[in-house]
C-alpha positions in Angstrom: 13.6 83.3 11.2 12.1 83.3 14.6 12.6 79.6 16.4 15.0 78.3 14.2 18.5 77.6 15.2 21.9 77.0 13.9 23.9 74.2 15.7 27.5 73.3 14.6 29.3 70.3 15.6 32.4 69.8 17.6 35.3 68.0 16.4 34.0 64.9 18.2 30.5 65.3 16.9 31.8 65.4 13.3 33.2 62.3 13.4 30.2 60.5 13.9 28.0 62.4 11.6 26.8 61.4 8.1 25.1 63.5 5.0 23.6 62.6 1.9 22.9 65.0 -0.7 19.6 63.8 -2.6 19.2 65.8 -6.4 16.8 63.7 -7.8 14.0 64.9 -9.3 14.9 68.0 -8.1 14.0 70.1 -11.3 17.2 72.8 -10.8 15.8 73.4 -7.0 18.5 73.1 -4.1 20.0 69.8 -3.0 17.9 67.9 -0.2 20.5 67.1 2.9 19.8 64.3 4.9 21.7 64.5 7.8 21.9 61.8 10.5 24.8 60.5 13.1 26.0 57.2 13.5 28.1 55.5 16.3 28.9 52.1 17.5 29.3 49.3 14.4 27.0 46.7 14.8 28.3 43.1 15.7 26.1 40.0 14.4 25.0 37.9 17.3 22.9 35.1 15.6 21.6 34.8 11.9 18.2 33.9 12.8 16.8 32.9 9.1 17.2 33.6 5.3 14.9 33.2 2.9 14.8 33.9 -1.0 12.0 35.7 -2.4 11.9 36.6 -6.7 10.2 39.2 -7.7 8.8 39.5 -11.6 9.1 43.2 -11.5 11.9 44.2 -8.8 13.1 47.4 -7.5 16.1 47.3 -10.2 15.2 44.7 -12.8 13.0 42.3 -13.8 13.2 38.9 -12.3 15.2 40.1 -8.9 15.6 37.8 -6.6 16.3 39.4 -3.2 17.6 37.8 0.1 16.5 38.8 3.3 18.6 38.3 6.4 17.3 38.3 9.9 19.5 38.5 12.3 20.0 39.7 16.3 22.9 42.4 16.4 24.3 44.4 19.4 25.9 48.1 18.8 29.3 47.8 20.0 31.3 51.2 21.7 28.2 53.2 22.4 30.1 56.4 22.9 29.2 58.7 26.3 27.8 61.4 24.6 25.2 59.3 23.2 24.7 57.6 26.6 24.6 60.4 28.7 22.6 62.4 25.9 19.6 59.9 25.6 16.8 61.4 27.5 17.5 64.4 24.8 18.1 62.2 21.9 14.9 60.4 22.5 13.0 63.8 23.1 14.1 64.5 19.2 14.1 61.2 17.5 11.5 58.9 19.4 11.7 56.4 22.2 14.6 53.6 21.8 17.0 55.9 19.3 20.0 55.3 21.6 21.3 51.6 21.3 22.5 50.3 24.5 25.9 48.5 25.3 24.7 44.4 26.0 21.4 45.1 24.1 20.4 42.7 21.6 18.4 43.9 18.6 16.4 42.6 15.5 17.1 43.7 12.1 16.5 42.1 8.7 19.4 43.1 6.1 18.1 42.7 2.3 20.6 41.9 -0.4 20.4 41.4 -4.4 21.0 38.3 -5.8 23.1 38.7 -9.3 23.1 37.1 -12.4 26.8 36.1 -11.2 24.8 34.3 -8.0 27.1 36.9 -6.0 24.9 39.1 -3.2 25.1 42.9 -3.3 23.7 44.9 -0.5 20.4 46.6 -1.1 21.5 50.5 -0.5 18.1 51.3 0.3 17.8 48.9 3.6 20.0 51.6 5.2 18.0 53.2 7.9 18.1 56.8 8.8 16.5 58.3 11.8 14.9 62.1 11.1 14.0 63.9 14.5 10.2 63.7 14.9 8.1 66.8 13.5 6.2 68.6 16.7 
């Protein structure tokens, strides 16, 4: 169709890319791909607070006690193609999309408190970034 395009990735590009095939209530349509990259691990800086919260009807079961985790991270290895790409990855995914080297960020992680009193991370914190409709 006329102004859409078909990228492919390069060896390099593949390493760092992640897809997840959504068939939920999908009613024998296609498979939704969600496709997004990811580079740099994240390294903790400071846990800044964690509090417990229960909730009578959580996400998974009744009584759910979650934990929430603030902390201030920094993305470690922020490879060059990310760096020197960031005016264009910004253009497609919003302001602030690359993560600098020596940056320190905010984020609140969310885990699930289990009968067993063992935390299991809550799958749906994970944040993927979509490029921005125009």
């Amino acid at each position: 169709q006329s102004g859409i395009y078909r990228y492919d990735l390069t060896d390099l590009g593949r390493e760092y890319w992640f897809q997840s095939i959504d068939n939920r209530g999908n009613s024998g349509r296609k498979p939704f791909y969600n496709s997004s990259f990811c580079y740099g691990p994240k390294k903790i800086v400071k846990v800044k607070d964690i509090t417990e919260k229960t909730y009578e009807s959580g996400l998974y079961r009744k009584n759910q006690t979650n934990v929430y985790v603030k902390i201030d991270y920094q993305v470690l290895d922020t490879p060059d193609w990310a760096l020197n790409g960031q005016e264009k990855i910004d253009n497609v995914y919003g302001e602030d999309s690359v993560y600098l080297p020596n940056k320190t960020y905010p984020d609140t992680i969310t885990f699930i408190k289990g009968d067993d009193g063992e935390l299991y991370h809550e799958p749906l914190a994970y944040y993927l970034m979509k490029p921005r409709s125009t």
